[in-house]
C-alpha positions as CSV (number, residue, x, y, z in Angstrom):
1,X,10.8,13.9,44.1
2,X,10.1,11.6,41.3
3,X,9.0,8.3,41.6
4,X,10.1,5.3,39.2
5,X,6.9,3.4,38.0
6,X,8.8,-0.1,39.3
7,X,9.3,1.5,43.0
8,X,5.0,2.3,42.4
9,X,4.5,-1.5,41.4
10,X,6.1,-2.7,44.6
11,X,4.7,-0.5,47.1
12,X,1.2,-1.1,46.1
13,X,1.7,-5.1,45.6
14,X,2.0,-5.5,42.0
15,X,3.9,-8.1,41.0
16,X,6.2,-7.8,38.4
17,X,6.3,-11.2,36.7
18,X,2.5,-11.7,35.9
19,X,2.2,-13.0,32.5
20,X,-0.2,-11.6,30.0
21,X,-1.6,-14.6,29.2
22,X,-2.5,-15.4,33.1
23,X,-6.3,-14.2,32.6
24,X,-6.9,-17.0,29.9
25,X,-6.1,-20.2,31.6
26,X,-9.3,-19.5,33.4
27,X,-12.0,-20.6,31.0
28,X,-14.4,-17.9,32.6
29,X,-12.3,-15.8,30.8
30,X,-11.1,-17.5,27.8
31,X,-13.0,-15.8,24.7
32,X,-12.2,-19.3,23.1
33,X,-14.0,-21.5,25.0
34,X,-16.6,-19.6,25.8
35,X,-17.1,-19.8,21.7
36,X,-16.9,-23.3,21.8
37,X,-19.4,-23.5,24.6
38,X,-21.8,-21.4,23.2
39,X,-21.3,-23.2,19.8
40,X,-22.3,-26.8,21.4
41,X,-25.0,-25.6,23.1
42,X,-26.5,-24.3,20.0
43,X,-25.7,-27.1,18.3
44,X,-27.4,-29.1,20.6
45,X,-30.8,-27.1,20.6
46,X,-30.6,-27.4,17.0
47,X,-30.7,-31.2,16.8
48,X,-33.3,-31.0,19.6
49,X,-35.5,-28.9,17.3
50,X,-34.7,-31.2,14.2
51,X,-35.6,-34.0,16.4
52,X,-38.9,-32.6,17.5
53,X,-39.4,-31.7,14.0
54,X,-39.2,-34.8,12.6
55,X,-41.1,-36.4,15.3
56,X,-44.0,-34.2,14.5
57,X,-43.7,-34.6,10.5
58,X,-44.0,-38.7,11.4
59,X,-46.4,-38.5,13.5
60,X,-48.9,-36.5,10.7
61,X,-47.1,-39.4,8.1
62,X,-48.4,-41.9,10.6
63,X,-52.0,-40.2,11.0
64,X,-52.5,-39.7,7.5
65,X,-51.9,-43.6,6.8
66,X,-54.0,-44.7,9.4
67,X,-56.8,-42.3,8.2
68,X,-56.3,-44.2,4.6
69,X,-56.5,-47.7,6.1
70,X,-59.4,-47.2,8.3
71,X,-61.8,-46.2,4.9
């Protein structure tokens, strides 16, 4: 006796009127946000090494002028 795949569906639960798109309104899933999260949290480390960056390049501008002064 053959079975009709429909008939399958509702004996084991399926439902028949799940969208595709479903999955993605979850951002856990979404391959799009997940990009944009992992591109502002890049972004952000990079300004955070820029900042300590150019911390460090006035500090030694700083030093170096005081070291002039002093002589």
């Amino acid at each position: 006796m053959e079975r009709d795949f429909n008939d399958l569906q509702n004996n084991f639960g399926f439902q028949n009127n799940l969208d595709s798109n479903d999955i993605y309104k979850d951002p856990m899933f979404n391959p799009i946000a997940q990009y944009e999260q992992a591109y502002t949290y890049y972004k952000y480390l990079c300004m955070q090494m820029d900042y300590k960056i150019k911390c460090k390049e006035y500090e030694k501008m700083c030093s170096g002028n005081s070291a002039n002064k002093s002589t």
